[in-house]
N, CA and C of each residue as an Amber inpcrd file, in Angstrom:
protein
   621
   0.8530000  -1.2020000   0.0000000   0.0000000   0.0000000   0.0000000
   0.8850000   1.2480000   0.0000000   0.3280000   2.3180000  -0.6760000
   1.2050000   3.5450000  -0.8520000   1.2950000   4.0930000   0.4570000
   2.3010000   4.5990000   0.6680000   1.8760000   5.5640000   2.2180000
   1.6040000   7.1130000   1.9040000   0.6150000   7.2230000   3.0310000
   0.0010000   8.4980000   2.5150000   0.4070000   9.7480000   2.4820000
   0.0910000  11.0270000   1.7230000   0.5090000  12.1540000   1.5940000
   0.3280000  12.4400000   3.1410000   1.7950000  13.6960000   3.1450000
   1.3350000  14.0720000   4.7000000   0.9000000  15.9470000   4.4480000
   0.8290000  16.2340000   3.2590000   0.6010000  17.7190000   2.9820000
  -0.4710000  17.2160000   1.2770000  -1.4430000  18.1410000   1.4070000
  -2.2180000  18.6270000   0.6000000  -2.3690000  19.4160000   0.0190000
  -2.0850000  19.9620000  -1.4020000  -1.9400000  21.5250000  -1.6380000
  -3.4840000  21.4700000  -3.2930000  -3.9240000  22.1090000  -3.1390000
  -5.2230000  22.8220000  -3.4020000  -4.9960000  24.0130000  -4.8140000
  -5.0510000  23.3910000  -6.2390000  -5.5880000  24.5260000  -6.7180000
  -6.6230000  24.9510000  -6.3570000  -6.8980000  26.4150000  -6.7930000
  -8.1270000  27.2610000  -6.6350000  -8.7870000  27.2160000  -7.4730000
  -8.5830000  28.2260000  -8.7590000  -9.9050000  27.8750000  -9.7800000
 -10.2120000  26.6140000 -10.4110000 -11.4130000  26.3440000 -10.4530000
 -11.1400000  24.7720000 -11.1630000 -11.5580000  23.5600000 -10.3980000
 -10.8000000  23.9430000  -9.1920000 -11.2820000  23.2270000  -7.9420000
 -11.9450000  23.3000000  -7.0910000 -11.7670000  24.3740000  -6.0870000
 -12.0770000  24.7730000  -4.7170000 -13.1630000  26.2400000  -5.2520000
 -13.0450000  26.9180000  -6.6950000 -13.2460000  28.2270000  -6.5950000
 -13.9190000  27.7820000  -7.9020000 -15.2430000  28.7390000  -8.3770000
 -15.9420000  29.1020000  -9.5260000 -14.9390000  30.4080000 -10.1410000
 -14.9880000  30.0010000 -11.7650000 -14.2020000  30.9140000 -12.6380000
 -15.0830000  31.3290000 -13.8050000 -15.4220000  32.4650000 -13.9470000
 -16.4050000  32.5600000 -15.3010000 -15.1270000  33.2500000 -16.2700000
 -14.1610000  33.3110000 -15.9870000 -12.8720000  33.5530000 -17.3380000
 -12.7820000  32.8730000 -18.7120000 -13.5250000  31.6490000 -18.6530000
 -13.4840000  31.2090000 -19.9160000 -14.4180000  31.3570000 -20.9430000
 -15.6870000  31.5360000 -20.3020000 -16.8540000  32.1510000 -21.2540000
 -16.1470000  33.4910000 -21.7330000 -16.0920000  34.0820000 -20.3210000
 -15.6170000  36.0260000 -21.1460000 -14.4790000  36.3070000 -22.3650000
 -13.4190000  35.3430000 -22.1790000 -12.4760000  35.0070000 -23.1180000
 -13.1240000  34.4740000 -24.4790000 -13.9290000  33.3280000 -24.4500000
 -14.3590000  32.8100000 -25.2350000 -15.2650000  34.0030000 -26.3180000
 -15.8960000  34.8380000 -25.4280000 -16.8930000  35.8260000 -26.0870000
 -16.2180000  36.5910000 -26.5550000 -14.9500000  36.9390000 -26.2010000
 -13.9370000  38.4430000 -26.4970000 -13.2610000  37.5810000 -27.6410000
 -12.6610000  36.1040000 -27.7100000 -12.3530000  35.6890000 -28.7800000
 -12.7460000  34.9260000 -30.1650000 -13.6040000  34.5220000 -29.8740000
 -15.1760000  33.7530000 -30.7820000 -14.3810000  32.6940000 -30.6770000
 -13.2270000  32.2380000 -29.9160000 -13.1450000  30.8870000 -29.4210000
 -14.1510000  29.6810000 -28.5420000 -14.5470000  28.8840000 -29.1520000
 -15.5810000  28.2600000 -28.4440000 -15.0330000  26.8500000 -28.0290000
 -13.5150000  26.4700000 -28.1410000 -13.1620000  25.2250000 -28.1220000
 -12.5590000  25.2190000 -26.9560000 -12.9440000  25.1330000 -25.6790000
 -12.3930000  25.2610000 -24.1980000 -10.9990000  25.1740000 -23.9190000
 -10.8230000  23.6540000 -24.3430000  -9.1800000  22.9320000 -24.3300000
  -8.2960000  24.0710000 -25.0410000  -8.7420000  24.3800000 -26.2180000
  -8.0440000  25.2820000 -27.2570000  -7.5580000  26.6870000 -26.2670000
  -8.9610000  27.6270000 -25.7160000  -8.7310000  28.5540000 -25.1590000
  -8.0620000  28.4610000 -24.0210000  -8.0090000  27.1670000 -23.0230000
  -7.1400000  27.2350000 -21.7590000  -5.6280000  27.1980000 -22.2530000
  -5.5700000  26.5660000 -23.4890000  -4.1540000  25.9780000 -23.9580000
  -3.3300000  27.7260000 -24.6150000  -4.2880000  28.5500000 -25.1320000
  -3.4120000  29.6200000 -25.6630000  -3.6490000  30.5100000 -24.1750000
  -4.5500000  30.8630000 -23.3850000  -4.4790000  31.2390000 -22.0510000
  -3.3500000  30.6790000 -21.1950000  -2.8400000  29.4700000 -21.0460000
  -1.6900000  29.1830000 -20.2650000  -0.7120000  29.6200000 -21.1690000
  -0.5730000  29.5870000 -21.9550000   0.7650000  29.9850000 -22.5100000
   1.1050000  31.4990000 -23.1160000   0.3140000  32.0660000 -22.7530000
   0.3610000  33.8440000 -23.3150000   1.4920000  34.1120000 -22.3570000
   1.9300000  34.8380000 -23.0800000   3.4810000  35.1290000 -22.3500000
   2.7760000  36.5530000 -21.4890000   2.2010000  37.1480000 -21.7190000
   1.2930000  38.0300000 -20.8610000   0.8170000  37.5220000 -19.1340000
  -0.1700000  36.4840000 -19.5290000  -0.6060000  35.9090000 -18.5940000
   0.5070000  35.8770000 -17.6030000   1.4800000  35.0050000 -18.1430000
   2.4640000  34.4910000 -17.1810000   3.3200000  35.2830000 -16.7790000
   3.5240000  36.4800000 -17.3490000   3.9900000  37.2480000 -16.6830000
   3.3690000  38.1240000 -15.6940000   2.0060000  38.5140000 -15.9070000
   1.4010000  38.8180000 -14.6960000   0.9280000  37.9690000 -13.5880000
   1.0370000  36.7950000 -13.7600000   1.2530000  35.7290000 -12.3650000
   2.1710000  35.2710000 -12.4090000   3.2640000  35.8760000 -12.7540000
   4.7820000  35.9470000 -12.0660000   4.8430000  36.8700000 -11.5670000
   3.7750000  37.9830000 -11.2620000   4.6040000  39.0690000 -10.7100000
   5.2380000  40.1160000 -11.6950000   5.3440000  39.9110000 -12.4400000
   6.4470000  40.6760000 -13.9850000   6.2910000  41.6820000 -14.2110000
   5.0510000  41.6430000 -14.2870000   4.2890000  43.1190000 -14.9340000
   3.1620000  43.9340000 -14.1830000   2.3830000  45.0910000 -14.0550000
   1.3200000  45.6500000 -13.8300000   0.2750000  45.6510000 -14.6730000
  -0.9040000  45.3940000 -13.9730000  -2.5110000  45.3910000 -14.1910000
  -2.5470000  45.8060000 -16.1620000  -1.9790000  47.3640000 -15.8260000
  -2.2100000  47.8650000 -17.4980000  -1.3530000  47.4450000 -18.5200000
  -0.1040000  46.8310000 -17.8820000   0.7410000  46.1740000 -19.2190000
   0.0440000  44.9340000 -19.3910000  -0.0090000  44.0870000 -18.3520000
  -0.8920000  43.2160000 -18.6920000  -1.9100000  42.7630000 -19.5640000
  -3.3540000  43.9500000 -19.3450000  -4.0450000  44.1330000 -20.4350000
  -3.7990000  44.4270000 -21.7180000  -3.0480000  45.8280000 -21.8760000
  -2.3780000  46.2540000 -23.3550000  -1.7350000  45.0690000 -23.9110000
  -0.9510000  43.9720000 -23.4190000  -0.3970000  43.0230000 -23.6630000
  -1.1910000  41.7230000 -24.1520000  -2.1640000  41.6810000 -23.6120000
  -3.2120000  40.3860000 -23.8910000  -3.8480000  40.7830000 -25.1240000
  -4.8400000  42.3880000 -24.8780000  -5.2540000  42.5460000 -26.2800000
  -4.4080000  42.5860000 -26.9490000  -3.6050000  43.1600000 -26.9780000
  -2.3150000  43.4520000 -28.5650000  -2.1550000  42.3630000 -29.4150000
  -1.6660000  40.9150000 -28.1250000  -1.4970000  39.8260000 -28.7050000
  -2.5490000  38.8510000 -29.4100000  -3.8190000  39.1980000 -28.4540000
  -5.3470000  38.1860000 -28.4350000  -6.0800000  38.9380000 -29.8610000
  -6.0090000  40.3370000 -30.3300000  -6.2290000  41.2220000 -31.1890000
  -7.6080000  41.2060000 -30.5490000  -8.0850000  42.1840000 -29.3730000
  -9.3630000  42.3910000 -28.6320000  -9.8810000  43.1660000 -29.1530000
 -10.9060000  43.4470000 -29.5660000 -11.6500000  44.9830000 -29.7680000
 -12.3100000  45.7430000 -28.3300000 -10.9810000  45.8010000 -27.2050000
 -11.8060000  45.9520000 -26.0700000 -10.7140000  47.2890000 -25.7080000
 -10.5690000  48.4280000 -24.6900000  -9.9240000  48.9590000 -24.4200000
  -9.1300000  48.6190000 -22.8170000  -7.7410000  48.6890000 -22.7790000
  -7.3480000  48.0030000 -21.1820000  -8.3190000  47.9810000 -20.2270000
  -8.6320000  49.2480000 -19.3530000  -9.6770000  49.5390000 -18.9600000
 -10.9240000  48.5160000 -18.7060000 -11.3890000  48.7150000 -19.9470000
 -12.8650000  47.7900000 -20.0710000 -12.7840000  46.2650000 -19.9080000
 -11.0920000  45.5000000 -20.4730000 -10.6190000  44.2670000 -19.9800000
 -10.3960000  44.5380000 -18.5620000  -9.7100000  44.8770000 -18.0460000
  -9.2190000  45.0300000 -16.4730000 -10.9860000  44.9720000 -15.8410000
 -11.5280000  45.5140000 -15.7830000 -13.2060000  46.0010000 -15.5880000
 -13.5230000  44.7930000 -15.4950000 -13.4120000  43.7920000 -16.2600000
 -14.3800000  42.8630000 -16.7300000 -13.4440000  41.4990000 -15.8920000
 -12.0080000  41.6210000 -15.8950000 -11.2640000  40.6390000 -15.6940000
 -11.0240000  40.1140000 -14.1970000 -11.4080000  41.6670000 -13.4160000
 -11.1250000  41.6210000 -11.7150000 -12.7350000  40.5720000 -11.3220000
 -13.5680000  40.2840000 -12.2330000 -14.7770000  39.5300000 -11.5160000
 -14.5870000  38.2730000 -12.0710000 -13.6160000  37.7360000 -12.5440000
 -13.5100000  36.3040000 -13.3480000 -13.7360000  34.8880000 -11.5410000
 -12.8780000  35.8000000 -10.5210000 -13.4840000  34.6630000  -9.8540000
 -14.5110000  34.8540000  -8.8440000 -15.3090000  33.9130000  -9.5790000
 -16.9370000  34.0490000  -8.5980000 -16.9060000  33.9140000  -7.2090000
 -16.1550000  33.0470000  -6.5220000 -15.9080000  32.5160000  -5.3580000
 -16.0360000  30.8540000  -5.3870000 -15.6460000  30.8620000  -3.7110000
 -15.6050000  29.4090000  -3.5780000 -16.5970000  28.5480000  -3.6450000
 -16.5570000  27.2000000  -4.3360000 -17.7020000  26.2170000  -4.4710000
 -18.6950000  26.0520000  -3.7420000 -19.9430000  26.0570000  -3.6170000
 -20.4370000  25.2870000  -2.1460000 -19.5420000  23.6650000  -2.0150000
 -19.5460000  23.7290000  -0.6450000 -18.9020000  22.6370000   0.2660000
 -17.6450000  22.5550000   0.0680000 -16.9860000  23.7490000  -0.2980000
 -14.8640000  23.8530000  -0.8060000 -14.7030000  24.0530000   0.8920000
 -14.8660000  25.2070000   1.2280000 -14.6280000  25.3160000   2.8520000
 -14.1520000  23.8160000   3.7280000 -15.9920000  23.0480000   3.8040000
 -15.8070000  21.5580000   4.7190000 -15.2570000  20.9880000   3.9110000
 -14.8430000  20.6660000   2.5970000 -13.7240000  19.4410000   2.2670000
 -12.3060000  19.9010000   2.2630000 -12.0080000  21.0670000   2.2240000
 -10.3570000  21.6650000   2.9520000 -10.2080000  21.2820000   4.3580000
 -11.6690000  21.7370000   5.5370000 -11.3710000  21.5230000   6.7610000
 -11.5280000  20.1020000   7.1910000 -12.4400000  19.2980000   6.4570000
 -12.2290000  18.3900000   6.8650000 -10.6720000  17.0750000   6.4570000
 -10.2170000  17.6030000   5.3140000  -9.1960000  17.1150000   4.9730000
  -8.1570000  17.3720000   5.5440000  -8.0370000  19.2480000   6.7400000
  -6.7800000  19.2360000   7.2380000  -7.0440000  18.4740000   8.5740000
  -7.9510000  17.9200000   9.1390000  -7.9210000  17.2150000  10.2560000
  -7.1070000  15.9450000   9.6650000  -6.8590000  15.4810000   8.7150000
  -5.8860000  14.3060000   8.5510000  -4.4450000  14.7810000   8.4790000
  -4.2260000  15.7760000   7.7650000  -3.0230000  16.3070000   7.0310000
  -2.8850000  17.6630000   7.2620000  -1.4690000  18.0280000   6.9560000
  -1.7940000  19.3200000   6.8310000  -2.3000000  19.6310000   5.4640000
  -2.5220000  21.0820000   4.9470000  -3.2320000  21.8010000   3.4280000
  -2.9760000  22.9870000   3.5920000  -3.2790000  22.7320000   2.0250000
  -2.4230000  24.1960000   1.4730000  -2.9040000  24.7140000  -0.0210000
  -2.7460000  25.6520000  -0.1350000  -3.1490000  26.0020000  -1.6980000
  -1.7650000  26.0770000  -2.8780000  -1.7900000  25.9490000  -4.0930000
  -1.0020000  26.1360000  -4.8170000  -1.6110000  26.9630000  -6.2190000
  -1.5950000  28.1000000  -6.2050000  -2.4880000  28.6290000  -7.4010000
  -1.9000000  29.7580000  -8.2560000  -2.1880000  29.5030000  -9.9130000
  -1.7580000  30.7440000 -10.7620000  -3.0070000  31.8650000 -10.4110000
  -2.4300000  32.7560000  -9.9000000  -2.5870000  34.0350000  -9.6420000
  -2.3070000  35.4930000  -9.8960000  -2.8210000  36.4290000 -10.0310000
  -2.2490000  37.4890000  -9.5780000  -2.4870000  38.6210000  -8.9830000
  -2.2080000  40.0910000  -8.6780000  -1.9860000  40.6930000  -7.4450000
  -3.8210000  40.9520000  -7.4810000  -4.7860000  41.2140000  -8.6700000
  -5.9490000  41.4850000  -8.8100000  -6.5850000  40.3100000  -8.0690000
  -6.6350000  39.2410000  -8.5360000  -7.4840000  38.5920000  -8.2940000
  -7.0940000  37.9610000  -6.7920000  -5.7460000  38.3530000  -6.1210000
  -5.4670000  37.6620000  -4.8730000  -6.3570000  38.8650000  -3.7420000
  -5.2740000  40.0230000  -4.1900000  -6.1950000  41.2690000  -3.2050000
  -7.4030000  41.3310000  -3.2740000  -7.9340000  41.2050000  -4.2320000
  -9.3600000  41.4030000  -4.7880000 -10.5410000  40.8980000  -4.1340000
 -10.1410000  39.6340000  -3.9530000 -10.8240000  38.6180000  -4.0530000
 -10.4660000  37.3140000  -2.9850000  -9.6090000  36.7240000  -3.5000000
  -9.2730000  35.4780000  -2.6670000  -8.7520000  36.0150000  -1.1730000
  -8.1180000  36.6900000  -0.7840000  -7.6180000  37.3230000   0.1140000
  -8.6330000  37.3920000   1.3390000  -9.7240000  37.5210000   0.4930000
 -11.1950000  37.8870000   1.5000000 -12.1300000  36.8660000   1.6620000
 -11.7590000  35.6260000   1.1260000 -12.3910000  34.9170000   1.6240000
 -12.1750000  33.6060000   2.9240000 -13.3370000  33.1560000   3.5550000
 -13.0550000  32.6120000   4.8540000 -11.9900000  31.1800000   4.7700000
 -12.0730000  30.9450000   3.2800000 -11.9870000  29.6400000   2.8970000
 -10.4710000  29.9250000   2.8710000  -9.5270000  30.5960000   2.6480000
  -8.2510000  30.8740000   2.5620000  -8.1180000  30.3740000   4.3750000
  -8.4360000  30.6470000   5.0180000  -7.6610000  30.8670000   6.4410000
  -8.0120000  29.6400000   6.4840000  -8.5530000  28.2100000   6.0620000
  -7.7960000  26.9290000   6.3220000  -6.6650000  26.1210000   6.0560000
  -5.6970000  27.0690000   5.0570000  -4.6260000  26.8180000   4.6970000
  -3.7050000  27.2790000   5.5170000  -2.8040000  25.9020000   5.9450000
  -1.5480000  26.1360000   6.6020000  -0.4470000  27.0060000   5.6420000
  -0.4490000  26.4700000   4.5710000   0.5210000  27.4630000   3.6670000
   0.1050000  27.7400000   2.2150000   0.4660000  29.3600000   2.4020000
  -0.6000000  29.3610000   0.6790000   0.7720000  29.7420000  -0.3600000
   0.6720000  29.2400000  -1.7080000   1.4390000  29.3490000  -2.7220000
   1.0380000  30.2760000  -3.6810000   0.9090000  31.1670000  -3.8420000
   0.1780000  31.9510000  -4.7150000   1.4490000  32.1770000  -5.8620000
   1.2830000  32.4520000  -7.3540000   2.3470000  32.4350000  -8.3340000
   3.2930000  33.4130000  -8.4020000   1.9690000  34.6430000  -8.0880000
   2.4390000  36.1640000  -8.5580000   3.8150000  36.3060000  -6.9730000
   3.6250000  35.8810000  -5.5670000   4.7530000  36.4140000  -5.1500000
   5.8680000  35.4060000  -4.8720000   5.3450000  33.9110000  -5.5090000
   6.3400000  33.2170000  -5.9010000   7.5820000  33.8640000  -6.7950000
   7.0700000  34.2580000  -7.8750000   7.3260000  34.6360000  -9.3350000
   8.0300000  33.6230000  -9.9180000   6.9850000  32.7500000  -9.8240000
   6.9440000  31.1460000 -10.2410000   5.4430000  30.9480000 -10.8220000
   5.4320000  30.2100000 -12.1200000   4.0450000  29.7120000 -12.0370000
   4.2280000  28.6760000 -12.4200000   2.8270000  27.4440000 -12.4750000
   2.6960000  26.0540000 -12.5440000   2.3000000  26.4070000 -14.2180000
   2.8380000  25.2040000 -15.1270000   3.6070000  24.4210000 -14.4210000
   4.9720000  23.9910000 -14.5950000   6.0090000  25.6070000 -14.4760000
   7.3280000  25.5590000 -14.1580000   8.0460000  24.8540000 -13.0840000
   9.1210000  24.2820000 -13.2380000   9.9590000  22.9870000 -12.5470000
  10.0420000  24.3250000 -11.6520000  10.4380000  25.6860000 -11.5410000
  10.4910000  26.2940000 -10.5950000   9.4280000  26.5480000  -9.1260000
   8.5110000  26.6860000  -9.8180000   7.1660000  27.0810000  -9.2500000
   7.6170000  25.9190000  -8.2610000   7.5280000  24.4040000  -8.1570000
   7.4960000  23.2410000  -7.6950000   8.4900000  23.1400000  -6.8250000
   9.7380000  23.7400000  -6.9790000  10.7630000  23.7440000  -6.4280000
  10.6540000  24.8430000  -5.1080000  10.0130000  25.7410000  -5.5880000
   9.6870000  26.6430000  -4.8170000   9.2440000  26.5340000  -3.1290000
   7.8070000  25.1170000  -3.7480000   6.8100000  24.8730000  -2.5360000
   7.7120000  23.4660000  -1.8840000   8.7890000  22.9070000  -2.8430000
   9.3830000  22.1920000  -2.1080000  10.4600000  22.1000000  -1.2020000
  11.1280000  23.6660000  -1.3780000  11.7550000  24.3870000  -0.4920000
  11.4540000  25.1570000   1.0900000   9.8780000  24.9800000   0.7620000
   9.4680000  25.9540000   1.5370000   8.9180000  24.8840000   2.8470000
   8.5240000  23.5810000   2.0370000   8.1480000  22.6090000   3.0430000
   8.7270000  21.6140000   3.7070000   8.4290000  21.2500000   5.1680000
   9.3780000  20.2350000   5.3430000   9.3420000  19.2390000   5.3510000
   8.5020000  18.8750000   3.8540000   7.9520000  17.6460000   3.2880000
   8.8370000  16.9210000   2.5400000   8.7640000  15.7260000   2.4240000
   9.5710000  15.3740000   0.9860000   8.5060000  15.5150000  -0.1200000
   8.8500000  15.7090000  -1.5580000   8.1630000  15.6280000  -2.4070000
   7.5120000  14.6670000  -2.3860000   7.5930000  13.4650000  -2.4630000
   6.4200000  12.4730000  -2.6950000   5.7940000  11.9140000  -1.4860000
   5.6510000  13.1860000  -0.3780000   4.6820000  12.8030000   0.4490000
   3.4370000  14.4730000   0.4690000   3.7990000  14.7540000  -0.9610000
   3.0220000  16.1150000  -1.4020000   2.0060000  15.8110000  -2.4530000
   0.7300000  15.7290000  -2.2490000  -0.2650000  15.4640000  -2.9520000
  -1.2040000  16.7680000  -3.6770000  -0.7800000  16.8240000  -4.9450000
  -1.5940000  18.2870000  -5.5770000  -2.5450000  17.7600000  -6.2220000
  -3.7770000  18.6560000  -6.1640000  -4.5600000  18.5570000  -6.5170000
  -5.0740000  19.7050000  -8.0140000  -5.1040000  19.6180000  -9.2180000
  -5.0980000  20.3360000  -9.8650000  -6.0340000  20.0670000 -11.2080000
  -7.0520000  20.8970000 -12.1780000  -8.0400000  20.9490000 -12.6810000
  -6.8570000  21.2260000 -14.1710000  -5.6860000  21.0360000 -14.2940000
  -5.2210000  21.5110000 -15.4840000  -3.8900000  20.0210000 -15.7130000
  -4.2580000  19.0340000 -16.1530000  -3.4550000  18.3060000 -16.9210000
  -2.2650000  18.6990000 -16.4640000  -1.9490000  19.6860000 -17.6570000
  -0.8410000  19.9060000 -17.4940000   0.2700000  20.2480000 -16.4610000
  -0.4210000  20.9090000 -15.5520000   0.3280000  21.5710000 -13.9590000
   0.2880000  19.8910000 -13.2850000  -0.8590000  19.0050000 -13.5080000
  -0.1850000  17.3330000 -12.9210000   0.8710000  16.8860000 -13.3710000
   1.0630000  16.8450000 -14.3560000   2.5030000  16.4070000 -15.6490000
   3.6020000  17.5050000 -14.5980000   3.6050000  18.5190000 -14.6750000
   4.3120000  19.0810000 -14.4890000   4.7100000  19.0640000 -12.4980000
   3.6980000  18.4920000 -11.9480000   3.9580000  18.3280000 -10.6320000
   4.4800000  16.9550000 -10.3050000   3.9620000  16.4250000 -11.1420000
   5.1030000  14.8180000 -11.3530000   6.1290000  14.8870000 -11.5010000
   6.2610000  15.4580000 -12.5750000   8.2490000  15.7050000 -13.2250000
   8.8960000  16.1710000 -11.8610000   8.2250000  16.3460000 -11.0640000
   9.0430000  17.7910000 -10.1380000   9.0990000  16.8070000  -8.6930000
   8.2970000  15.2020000  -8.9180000   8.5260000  14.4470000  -7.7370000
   7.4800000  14.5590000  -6.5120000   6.2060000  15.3640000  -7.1100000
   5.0750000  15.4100000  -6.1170000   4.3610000  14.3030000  -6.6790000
   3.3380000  14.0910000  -6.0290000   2.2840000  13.3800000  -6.2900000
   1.3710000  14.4990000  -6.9020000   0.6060000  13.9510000  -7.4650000
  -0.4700000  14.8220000  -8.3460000  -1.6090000  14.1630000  -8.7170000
  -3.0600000  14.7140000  -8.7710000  -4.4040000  14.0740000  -9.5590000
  -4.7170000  15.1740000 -10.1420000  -5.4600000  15.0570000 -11.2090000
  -6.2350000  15.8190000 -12.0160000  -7.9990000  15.7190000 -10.9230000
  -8.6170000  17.1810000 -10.4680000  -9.4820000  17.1480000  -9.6670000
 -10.4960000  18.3020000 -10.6240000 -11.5880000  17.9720000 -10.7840000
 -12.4580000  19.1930000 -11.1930000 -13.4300000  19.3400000 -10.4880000
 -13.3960000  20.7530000  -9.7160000 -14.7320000  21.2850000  -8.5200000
 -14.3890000  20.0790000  -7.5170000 -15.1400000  20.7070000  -6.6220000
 -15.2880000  20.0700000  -5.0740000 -15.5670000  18.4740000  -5.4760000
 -16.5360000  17.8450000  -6.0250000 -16.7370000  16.5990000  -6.0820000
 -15.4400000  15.6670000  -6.4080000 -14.6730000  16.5240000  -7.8010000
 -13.6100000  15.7100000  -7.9090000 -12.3970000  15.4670000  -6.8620000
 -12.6670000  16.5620000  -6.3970000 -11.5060000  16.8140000  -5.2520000
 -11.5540000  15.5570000  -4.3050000 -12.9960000  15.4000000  -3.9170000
 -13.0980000  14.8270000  -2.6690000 -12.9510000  13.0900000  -3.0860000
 -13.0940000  12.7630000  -4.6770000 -12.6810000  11.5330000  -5.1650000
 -11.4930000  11.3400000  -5.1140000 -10.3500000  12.3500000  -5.1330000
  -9.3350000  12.3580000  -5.2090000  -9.0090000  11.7850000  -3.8590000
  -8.6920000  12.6270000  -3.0340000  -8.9850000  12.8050000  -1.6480000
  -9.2280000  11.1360000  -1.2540000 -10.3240000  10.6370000  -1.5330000
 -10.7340000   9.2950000  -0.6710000  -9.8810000   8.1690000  -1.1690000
  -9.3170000   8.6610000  -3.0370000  -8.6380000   7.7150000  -2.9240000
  -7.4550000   7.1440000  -2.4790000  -7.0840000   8.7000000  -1.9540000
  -5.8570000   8.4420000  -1.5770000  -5.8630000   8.3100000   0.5510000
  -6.8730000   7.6790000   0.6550000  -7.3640000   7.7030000   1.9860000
  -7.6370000   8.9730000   3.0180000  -7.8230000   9.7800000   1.9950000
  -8.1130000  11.1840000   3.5900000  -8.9300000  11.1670000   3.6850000
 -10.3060000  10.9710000   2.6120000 -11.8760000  11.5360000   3.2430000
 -12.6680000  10.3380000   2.8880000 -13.9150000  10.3030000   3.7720000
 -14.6770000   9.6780000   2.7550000 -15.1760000   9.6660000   1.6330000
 -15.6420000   8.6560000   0.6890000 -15.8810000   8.8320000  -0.2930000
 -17.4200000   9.3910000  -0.0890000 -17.8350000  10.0130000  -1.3600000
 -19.3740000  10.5640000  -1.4540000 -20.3840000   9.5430000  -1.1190000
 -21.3310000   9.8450000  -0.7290000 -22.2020000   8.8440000  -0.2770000
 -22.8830000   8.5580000  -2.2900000 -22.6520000   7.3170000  -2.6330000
 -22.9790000   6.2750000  -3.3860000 -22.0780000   6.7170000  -4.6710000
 -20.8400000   7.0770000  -3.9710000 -19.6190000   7.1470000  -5.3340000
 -18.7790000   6.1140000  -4.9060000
């Protein structure tokens, strides 16, 4: 039998948190192919530089439209971009708290200074994390071998007793390479499948 993770780390959107960023993208780009739009969204050298930390709010924007070719003005993106996260799931709160009664937890999330101050910062669901990873003051994001190195520096875990939980393929691939454990989790339900299988919670009643 595997032995179990002794730390839990928590993406946010995707998982624990509602994101309406991909419709608004989708509408600003007449992209309608999800996979397609998360795949040029993770890799905009924009993006990642504003959840590295890199840049400010308005280069940011000027930078996304320039590249995305928006018919929108910074402004009216920034406007529209600070409400992308809705908040946390119903039942994200009790499956963090009930999961740190086994383990410790933690978040690991691409971020930046908008949507952390903004938003996540203020909610109740943050203060069950023993340690939060956020990208932008990493100036690391997932899913860079850095970013990983980062939270594995910081903990006094070994890597493969670090279990991430993450809604993007790719940041799992990339939390593997790096010697964590990793599942692909979408919203609270998946989480908590994740979770049971790896013995922390129960499973859903008739999953």
């Amino acid at each position: 039998m595997a032995v179990p993770p002794e730390m839990v780390l928590f993406d946010l959107g995707g998982v624990l948190v509602e994101l309406r960023g991909v419709s608004t993208m989708a509408d600003l780009t007449g992209i309608d192919d999800e996979s397609e739009l998360w795949r040029r969204w993770l890799g905009c050298r924009w993006v990642r530089r504003f959840e590295r930390g890199d840049c400010d709010p308005q280069e940011f924007a000027s930078g996304v439209i320039g590249d995305w070719d928006l018919a929108v003005g910074p402004e009216q993106f920034l406007g529209t971009f600070v409400s992308w996260p809705v908040g946390p799931f119903a039942g994200a709160e009790h499956l963090v708290r009930e999961t740190g009664a086994t383990v410790s937890v933690g978040c690991l999330t691409n971020t930046n200074v908008l949507h952390w101050d903004g938003n996540a910062a203020h909610w109740p669901l943050m203060g069950q994390f023993a340690h939060k990873f956020a990208s932008h003051r990493m100036h690391a994001v997932k899913p860079d071998a850095d970013a990983f190195a980062h939270v594995v520096d910081a903990l006094s875990v070994s890597p493969g007793r670090v279990l991430l939980l993450d809604d993007n393929q790719i940041n799992v691939e990339g939390a593997r390479a790096a010697g964590l454990r990793a599942e692909r989790a979408v919203g609270v339900d998946g989480a908590r499948r994740a979770l049971a299988r790896a013995g922390l919670v129960p499973a859903a009643d008739g999953a």
